[in-house]
N, C-alpha and C positions, 0 to 999 in steps of 0.2 A: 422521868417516868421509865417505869423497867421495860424490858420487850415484853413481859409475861401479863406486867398491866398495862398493854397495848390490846393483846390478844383479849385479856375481859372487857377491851372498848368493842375491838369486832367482832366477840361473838354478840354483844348487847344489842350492837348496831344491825347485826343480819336478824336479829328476835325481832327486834322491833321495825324493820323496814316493811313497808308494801310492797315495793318493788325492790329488785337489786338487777343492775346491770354489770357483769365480770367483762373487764378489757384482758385479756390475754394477747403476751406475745413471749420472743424470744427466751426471757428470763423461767418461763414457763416450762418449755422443751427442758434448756437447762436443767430444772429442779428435778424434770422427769428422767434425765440418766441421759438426754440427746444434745450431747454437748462439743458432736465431729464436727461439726461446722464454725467450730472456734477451736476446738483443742487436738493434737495429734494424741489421739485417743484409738483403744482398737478396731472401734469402728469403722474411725477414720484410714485405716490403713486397711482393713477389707475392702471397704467401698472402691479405696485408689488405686489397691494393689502395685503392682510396678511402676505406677506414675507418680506415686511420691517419689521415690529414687530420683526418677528419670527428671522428674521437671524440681524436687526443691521443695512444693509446697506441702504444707504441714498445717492443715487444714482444708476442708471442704469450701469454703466458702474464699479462699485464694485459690482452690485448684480452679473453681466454676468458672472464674472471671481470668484465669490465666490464659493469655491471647496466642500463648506459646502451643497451647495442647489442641492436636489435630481435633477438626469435627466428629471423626468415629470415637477417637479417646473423651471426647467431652461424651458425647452419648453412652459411652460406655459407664461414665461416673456416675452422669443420669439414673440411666436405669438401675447400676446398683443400690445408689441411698435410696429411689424410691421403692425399688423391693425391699427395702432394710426398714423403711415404714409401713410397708404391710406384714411384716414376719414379726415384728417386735410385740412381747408382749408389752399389752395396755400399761404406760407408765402409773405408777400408783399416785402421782400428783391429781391426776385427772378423776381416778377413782373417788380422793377423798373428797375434790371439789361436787363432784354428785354426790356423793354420801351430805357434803352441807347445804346443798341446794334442794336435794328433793324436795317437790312438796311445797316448797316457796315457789314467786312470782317474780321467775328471773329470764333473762335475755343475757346470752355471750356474746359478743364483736372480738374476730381475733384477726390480727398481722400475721400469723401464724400457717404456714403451709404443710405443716409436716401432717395434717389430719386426725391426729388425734383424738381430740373433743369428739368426733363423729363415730367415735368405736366407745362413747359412753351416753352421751347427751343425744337429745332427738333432734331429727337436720334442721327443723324449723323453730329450733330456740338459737340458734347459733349464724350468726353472718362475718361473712370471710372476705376481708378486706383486702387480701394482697393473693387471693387465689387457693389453688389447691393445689401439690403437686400430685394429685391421684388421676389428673387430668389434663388430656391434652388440647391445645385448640390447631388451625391454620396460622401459621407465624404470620401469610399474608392478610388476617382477618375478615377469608374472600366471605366468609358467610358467620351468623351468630352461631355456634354450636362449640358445647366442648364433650370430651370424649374422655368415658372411665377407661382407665388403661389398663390395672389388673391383668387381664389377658393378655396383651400384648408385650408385660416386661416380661410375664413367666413365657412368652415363647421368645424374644428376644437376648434374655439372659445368659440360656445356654450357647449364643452364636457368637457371643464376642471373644473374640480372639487376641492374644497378646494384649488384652487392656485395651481394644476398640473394635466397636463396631462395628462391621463392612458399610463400606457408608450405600450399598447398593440395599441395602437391611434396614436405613433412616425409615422410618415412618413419616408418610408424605398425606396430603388433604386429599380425603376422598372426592373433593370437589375442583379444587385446580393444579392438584399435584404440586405444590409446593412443598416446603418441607414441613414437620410438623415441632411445636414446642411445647414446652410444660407450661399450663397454666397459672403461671404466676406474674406478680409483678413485675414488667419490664418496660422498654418501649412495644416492647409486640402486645401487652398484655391486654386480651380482650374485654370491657369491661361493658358486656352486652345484657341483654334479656335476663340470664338467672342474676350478673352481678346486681343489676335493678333491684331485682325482686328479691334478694336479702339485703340491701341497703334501705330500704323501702319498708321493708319488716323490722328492722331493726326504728328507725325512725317512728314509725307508727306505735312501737313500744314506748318510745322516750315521752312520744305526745299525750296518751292514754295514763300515762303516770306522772306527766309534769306536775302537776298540781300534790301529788301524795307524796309519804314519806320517801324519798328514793337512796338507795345506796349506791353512787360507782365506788366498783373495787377493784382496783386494777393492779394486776399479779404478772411482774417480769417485764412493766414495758420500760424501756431505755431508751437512750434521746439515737435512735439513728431515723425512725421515722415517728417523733411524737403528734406530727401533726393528726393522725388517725386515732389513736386511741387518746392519749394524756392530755395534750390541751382542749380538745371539745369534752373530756370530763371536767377538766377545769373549768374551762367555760360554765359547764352547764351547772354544776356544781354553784360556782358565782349567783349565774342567773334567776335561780328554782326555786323556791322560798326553803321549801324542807327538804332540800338534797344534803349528800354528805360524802364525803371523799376518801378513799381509804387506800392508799399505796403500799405495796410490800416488794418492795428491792431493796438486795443489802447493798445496790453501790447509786441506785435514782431515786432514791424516794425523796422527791422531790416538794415542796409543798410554797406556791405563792402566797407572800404577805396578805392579796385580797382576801384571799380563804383560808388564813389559818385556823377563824373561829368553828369552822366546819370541815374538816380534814386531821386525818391522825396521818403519820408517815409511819412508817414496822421496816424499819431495817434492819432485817435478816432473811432466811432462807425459806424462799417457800415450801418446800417441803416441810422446814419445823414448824411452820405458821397451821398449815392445813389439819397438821398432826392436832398442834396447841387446841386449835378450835374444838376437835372430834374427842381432844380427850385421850390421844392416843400416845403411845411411847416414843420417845424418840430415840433409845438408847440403839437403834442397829443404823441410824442417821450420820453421816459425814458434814459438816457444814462444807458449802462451796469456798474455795480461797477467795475473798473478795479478791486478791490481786488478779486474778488469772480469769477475773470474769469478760464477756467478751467486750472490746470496748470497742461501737463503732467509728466513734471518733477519728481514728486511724485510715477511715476509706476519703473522709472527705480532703 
């Protein structure tokens, strides 16, 4: 089967579903142009400024965990990528994916920090499995509360110096003075009251719809954390009488023997896929080199 009659399976399958639920993650960003946290791209060399040089790494997501770069210099990388996701204009990946959703009876779940989906989709169709980086909490978790930051990188931005922070400038808990971290998946990662309450919404969608036609369509997830998105579509997918499964990764699309009869795999680029569906051109489109996609495999 060609990729092109893959694409007349999912648009048939988005006509005809009651529901669809979109897994988003990394392969995602990707498709949308944000691809510093795997590639030394010029992003990536804004964000780091003199710390690539200085430390070696050639990419964001080796600088983060590099044990070598002082606490102000990690804060300093901080705050750049995360004002570099609110400057950016709206990836057109995200765009097209509301252009195919409007209007339909969908729910998003994403791994995804970088916030995106929230500058197109409404906050209450969308839950965020591994946090936000547009928010901070207490690293000590002395209380439930996270914090929009906005304000504080555009006043933080201008004070870093030589590529760090003054660490006397760290932003600390309004409530026991420790120190403060991005809300995201870690060991400090709070997963209190609001994580609840879109975990909870999200599930509440799946139960409301178990029984009807459902589509998961899951767009860019790769095996570094499938247990959040890709195997409980599998699963559910298995379990649901009229589920059906629909992956787009040019290097995971993955599909188990249980459910072959109800799952398509589209190995290739999302961006061409979104395009395909709406109809639209892809002649000003690059495909991603599958070699150079990011491969988590390498951390563990």
């Amino acid at each position: 089967m060609t990729e092109q009659e893959k694409i007349q399976i999912l648009i048939k399958k988005i006509n005809d579903a009651d529901a669809i639920v979109v897994g988003t993650a990394s392969g995602m960003s990707a498709a949308g142009g944000l691809r510093y946290y795997y590639q030394d791209d010029d992003d990536y060399k804004k964000i780091a400024g003199g710390l690539r040089e200085k430390y070696g790494d050639k990419n964001l997501f080796d600088a983060y965990y590099d044990r070598r770069i002082a606490k102000g210099e990690h804060w300093a990388l901080l705050l750049r990528s995360i004002k570099h996701l609110y400057d950016i204009d709206i990836p057109e990946v995200y765009i097209e994916l509301y252009e195919i959703l409007h209007g339909k009876n969908y729910y998003i779940v994403t791994t995804n920090q970088d916030a995106q989906l929230f500058r197109v989709f409404p906050e209450d169709k969308i839950t965020r499995l591994q946090g936000d980086a547009r928010y901070f909490q207490c690293k000590n978790r002395c209380h439930d509360k996270i914090y929009y930051n906005k304000e504080i990188i555009d006043e933080l931005i201008p004070k870093i110096q030589n590529d760090s922070l003054p660490e006397d400038l760290i932003p600390v808990c309004p409530r026991c003075g420790g120190e403060m971290v991005d809300w995201v998946r870690s060991r400090e990662f709070l997963q209190g009251k609001e994580y609840e309450r879109e975990y909870n919404r999200y599930i509440d969608f799946i139960r409301r719809n178990a029984d009807r036609k459902i589509l998961f369509l899951e767009l860019g997830v790769g095996m570094m954390t499938p247990m959040f998105i890709k195997e409980p579509f599998m699963n559910m997918t298995y379990q649901l009488p009229d589920a059906y499964y629909i992956t787009v990764n040019p290097k995971h699309a993955i599909i188990p023997k249980e459910i072959a009869s109800k799952s398509l795999d589209i190995q290739d680029d999302i961006a061409f896929v979104l395009k395909g569906v709406l109809g639209k051109s892809t002649d000003n489109l690059r495909r991603q080199d599958k070699d150079n996609i990011f491969d988590s495999g390498r951390i563990y």
